[in-house]
PATOR-637407 format. One record per atom (N, C-alpha, C, O): residue in one letter; z, y, x. Coordinates in pm, whole numbers, plus 50000, padded with zeros to 5 digits. Example, Ala and Ser with C-alpha at 12.3 -4.5 7.8 and 13.67 -1.06 7.14 Angstrom:
2
A507804943151319A507804955051230A507804967051320A508464966851424S507084977551285S507144989451367S507875000351290S508045011451341
//
This chain:
278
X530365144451848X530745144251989X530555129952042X530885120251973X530045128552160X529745114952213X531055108452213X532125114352199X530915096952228X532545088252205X533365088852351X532785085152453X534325092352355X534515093252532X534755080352589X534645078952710X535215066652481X534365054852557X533205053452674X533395047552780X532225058652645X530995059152672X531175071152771X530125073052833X532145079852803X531735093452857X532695090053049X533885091853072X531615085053150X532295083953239X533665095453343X533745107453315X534355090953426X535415103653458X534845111053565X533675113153597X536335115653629X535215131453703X534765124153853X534695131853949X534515112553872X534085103253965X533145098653960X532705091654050X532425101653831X531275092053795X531775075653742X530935067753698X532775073153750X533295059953744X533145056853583X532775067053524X533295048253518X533795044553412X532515032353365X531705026753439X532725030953215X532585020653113X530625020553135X530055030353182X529885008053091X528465013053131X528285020253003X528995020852902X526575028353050X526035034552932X525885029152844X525835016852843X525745037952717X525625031352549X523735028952589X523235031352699X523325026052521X521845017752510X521505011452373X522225002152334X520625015052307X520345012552152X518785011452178X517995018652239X518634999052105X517124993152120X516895005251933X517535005751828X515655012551988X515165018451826X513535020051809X512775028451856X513355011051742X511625009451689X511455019651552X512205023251462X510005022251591X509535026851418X508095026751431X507455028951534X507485022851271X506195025251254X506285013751114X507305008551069X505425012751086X504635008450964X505134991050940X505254985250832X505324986551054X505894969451079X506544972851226X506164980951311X507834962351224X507804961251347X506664955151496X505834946351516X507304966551571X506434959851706X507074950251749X508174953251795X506754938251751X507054926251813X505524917951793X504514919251723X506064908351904X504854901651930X504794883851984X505884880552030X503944874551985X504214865652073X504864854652013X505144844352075X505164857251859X505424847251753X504644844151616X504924838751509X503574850151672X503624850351530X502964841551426X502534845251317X502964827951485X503394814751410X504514814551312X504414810651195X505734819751380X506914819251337X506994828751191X507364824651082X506544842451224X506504854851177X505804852451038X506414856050938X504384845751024X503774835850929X504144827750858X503374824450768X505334821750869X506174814350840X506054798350873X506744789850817X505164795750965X504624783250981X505524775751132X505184764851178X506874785651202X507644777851272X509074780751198X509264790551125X509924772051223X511164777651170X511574788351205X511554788951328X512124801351140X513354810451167X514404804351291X514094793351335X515384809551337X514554823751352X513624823751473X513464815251560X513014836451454X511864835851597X511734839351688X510684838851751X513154845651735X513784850751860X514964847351877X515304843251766X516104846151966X517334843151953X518484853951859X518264865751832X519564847151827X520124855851710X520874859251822X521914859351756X521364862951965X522414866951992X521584880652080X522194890252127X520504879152085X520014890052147X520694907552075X521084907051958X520784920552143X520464931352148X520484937951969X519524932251918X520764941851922X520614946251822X519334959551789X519694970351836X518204959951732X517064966651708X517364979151591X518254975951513X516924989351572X517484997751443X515824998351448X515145002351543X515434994151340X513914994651316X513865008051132X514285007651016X513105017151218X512945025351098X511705025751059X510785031451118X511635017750925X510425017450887X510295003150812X511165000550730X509384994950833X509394983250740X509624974250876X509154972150988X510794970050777X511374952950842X511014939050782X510424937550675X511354931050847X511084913950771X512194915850681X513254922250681X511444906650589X512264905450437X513284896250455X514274900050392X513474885750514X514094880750620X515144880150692X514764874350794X516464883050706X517454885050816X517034874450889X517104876651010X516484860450851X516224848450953X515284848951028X515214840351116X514334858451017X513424861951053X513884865051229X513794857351324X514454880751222X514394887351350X516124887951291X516394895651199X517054880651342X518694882951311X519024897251342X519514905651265X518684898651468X519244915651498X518374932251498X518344943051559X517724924451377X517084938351345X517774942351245X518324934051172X517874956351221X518684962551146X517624975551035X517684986951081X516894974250923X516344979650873X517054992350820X517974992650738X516255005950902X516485019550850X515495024250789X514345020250771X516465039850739X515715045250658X514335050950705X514525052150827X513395054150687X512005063650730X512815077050811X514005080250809X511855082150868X512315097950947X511565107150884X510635112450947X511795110350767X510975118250693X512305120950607X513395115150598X511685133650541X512535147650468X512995137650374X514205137250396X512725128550273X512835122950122X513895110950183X514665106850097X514015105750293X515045090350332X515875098350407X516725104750347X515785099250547X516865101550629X517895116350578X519125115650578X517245126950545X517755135150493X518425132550372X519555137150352X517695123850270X518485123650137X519925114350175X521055118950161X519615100650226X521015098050300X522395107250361X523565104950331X522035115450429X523225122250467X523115133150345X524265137150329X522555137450284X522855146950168X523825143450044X524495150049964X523505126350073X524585115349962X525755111350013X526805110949948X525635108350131X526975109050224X527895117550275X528975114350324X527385130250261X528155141750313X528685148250147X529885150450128X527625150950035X528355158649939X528145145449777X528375148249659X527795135249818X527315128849729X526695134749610X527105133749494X525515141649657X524655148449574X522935135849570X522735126849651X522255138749485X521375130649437X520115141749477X519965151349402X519035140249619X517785147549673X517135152249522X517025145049423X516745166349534X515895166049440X514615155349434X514135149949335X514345154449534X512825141949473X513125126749444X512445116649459X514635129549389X514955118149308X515495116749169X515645106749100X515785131149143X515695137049011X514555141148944X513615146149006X514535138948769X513455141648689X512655154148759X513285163148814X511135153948752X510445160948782X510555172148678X511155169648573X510075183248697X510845196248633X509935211848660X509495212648775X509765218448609X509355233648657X510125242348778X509785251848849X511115235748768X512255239948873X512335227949009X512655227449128X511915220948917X511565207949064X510195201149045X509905193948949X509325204449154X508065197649119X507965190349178X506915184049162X508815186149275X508725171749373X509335158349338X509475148749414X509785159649172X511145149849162X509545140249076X508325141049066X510945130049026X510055115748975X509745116648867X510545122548795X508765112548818X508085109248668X508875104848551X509355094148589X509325107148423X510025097148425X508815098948244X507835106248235X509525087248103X508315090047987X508695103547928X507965107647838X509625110447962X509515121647885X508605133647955X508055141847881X508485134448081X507735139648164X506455141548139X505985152548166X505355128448068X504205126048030X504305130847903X503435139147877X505405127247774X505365125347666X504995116047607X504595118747494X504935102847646X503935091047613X504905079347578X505735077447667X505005070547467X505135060247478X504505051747542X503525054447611X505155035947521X504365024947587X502925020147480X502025013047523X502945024247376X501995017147278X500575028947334X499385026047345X501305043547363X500345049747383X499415048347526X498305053447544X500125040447617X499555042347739X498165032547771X498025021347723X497365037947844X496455026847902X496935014147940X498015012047996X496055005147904X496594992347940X495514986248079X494544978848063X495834989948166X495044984148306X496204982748380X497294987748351X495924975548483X496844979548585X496044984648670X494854981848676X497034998048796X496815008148827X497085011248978X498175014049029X495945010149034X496315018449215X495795024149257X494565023549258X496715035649332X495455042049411X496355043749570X497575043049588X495305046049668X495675046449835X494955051049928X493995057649890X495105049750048X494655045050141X493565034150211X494215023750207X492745031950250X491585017650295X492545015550428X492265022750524X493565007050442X494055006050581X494144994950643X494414985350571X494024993250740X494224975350787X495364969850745X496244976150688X495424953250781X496774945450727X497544938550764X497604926350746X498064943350807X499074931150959X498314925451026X498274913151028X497514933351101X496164925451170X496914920951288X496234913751362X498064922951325X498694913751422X499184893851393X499304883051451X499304901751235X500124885351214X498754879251123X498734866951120X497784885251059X496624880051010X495474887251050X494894896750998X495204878251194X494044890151240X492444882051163X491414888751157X492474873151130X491414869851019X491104874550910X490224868150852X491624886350843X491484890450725X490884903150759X491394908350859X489794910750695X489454923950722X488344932050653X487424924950612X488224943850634X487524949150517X485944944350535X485334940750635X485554945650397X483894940950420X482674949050502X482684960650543X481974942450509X480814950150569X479544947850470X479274936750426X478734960150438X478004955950307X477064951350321X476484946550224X476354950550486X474874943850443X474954928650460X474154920450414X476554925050571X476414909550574X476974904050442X476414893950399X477904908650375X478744904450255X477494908550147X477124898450087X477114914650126X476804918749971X475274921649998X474614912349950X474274933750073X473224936650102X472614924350114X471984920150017X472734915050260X471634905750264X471744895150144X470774887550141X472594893050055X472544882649949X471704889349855X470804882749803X471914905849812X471084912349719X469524905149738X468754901849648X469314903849898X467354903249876X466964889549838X465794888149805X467714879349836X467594868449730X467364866949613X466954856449564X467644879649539X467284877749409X466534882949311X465854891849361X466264881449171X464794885949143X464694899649125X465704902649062X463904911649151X463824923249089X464914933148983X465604943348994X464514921648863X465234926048767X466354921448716X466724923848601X467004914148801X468444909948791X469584924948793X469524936448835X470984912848693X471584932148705X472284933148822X473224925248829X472054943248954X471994946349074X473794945249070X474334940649171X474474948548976X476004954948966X476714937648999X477394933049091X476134931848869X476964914948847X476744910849016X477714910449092X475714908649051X474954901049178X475624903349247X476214894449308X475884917849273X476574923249411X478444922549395X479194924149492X478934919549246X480354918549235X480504901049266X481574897449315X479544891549241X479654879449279X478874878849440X477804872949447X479114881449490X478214883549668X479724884649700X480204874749757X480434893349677X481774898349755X482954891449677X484154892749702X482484885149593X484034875649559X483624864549636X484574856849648X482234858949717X482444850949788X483334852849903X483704842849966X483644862549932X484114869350074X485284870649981X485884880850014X485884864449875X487604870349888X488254864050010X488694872550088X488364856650032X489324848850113X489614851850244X490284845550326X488934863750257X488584869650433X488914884950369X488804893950452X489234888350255X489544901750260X490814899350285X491534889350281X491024918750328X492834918850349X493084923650178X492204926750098X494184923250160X494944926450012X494344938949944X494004937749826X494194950250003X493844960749898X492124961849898X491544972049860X491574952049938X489874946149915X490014935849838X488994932249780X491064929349818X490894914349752X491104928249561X490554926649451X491964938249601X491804945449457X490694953249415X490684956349296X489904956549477X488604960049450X487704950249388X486814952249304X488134937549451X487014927649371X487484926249254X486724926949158X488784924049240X489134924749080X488784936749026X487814935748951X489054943149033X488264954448988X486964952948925X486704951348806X485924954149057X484564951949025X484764942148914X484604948248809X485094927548889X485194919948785X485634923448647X485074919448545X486854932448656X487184937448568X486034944648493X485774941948375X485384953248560X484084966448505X483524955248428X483444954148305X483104946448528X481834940848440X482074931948321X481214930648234X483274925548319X484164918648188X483344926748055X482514922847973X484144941848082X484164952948024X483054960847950X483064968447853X481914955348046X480494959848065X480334952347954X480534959047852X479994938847929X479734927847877X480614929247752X479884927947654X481814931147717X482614929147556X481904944647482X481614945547362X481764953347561X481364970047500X479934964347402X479634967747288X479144953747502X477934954147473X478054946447326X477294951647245X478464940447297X479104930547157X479704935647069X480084928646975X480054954247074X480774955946939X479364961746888X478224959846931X479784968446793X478694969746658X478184986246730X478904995646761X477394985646735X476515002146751X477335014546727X477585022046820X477835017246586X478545022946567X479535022846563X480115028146468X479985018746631X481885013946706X481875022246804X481145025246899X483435026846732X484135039546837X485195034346982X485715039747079X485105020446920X485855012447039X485605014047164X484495009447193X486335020347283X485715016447439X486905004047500X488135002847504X486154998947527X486514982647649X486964992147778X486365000347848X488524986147774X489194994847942X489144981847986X489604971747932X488414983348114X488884974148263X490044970348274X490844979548291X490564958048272X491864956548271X492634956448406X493744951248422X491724964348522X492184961448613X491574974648674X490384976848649X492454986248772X491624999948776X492255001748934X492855012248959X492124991549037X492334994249169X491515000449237X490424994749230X491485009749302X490325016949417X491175027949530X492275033249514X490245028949645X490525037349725X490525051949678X489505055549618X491295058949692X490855073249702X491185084249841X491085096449829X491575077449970X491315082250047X491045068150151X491255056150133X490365078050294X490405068350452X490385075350533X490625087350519X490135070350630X490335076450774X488805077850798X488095067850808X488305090450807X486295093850873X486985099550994X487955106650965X486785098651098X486235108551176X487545116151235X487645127751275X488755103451226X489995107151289X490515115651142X491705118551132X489965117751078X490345127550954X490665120650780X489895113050722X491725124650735X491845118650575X491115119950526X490385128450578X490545113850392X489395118450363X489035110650250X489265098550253X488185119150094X488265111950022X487075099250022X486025099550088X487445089749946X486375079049961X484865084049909X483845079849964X484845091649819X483795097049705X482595105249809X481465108549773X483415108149997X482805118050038X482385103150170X481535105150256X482845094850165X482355084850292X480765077850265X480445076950146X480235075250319X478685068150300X479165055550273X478785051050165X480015046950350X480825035050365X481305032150233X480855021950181X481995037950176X482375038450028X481255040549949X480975030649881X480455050849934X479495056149833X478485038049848X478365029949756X478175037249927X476815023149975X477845013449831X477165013149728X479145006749814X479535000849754X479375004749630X478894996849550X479645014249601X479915024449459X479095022749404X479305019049288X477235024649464X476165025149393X475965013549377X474905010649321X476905002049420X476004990349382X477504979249315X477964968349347X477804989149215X478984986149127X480294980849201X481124976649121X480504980349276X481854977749334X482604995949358X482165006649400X483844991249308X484215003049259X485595005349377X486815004149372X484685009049469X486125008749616X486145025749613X487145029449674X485635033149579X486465047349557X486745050849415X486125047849313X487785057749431X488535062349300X488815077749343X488785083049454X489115083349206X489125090349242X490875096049301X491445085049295X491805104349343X492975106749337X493885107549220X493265110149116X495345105849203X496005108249128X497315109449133X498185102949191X497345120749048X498745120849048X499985115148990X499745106848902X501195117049012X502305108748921X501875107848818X501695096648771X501535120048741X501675125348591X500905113648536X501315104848461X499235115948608X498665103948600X498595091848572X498215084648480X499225091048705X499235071248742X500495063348597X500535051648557X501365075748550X502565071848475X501945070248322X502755067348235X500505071948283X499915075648153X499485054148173X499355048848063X499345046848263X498855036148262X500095024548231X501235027348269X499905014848179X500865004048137X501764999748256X502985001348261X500914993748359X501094984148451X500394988948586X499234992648605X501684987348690X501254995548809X501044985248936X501854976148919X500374983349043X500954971749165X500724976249251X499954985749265X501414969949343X501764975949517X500904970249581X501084958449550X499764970449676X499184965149705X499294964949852X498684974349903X499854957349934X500194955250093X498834962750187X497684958250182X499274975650278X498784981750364X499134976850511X499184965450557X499354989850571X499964984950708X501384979050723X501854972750817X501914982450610X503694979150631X504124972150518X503344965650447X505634973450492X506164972550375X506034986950286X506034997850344X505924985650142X506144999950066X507515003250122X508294994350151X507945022350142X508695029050142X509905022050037X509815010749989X511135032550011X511275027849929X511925036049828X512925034249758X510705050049841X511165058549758X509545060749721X509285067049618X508465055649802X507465049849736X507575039149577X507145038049462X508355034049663X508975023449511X509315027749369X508895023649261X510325038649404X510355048649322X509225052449224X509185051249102X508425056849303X507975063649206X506595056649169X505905061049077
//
């Protein structure tokens, strides 16, 4: 029931309206600092007595940052719902309990796989989205383009050079201008070819395979207003054939939980934090 504070009398008269500043999306919308936001003016970067914000979604890590923002949960079934499901009966969402035949939405955990740690792959492990990167607060950083990054350096060189190495050193020149989940592709690509190179040094008949110690790639983007896997984009495939390994394929928990070492790699926002989870 509305608070009758807030609820004027039969005159229209009374107390002013309630008013709640409420943002959401991927980062906050704010703007017009973002020196500050960068960290390159002091905190904070608006006044602390201003308005209080309920930002649902990813906030500054920060209270000095933005003082009266107030970080909520997501508006999705797995946060806002599991909150009042813990607050009202203090029960635990199923998709935060062991995953199960009876629950196929819950979390991974090693009995789930069956796997120890000695047994698991040793790479570290991502898969996502191709999305921009705080192109508000780093609008200098941004995904490659293959014929200025990588293509026109290819026709420099001789014939029979190996096309894969050439083109993974073309685009580590361009790290410093990628956004974060391109700067993991180049490791990547580096990784393969590490890999490429120790395989070639064991003995012929060695059952040994050399894992990439590093297994980041896209497995979806945005074509055509539409999700979509990387394996099916031209944009992706043009990289692929020329050893940079920016599509992957999808995976699941079961999956991604068989690998040693996992990392978050910064998209449009902060990770969820039932993303975190799992």
């Amino acid at each position: 029931m509305f608070p009758e504070r807030f609820t004027p009398d039969a005159t229209g008269n009374g107390p002013a309206e309630l008013a709640l500043a409420i943002s959401s999306g991927d980062y906050p919308g704010v703007g017009g600092h973002n020196d500050c936001y960068v960290g390159l003016e002091p905190s904070p970067c608006v006044p602390s007595d201003i308005a209080p914000v309920l930002q649902f979604g990813s906030a500054f890590k920060s209270p000095e940052v933005y003082p009266s923002m107030i970080a909520m949960p997501m508006a999705q079934i797995n946060h806002v719902s599991c909150f009042q499901t813990f607050a009202a009966h203090q029960m635990v969402c199923p998709y935060y309990l062991p995953r199960s035949p009876g629950n196929p939405q819950g979390l991974v955990f090693e009995e789930t796989v069956g796997l120890r740690w000695d047994d698991l792959i040793p790479s570290v492990v991502w898969r996502g989205t191709d999305f921009s990167y705080l192109h508000r607060l780093y609008p200098r950083l941004r995904q490659p383009d293959f014929e200025m990054d990588v293509g026109s350096k290819l026709q420099k060189i001789p014939y029979n050079y190996n096309i894969k190495l050439a083109a993974t050193r073309a685009i580590r020149e361009e790290y410093d201008h990628m956004i974060p989940r391109w700067k993991s592709v180049i490791w990547t690509a580096e990784a393969e070819r590490e890999a490429e190179e120790k395989q070639k040094e064991l003995p012929e008949d060695s059952d040994e395979v050399v894992v990439p110690w590093a297994n980041m790639k896209f497995a979806s983007a945005m074509h055509i207003g539409v999700k979509t896997p990387t394996s099916e984009i031209p944009y992706y495939q043009e990289f692929e054939e020329h050893g940079i390994p920016a599509s992957g394929e999808g995976m699941s928990l079961e999956t991604l939980a068989r690998y040693k070492y996992h990392i978050d790699t910064g998209g449009g926002g902060g990770t969820t934090w039932s993303g975190t989870l799992e």
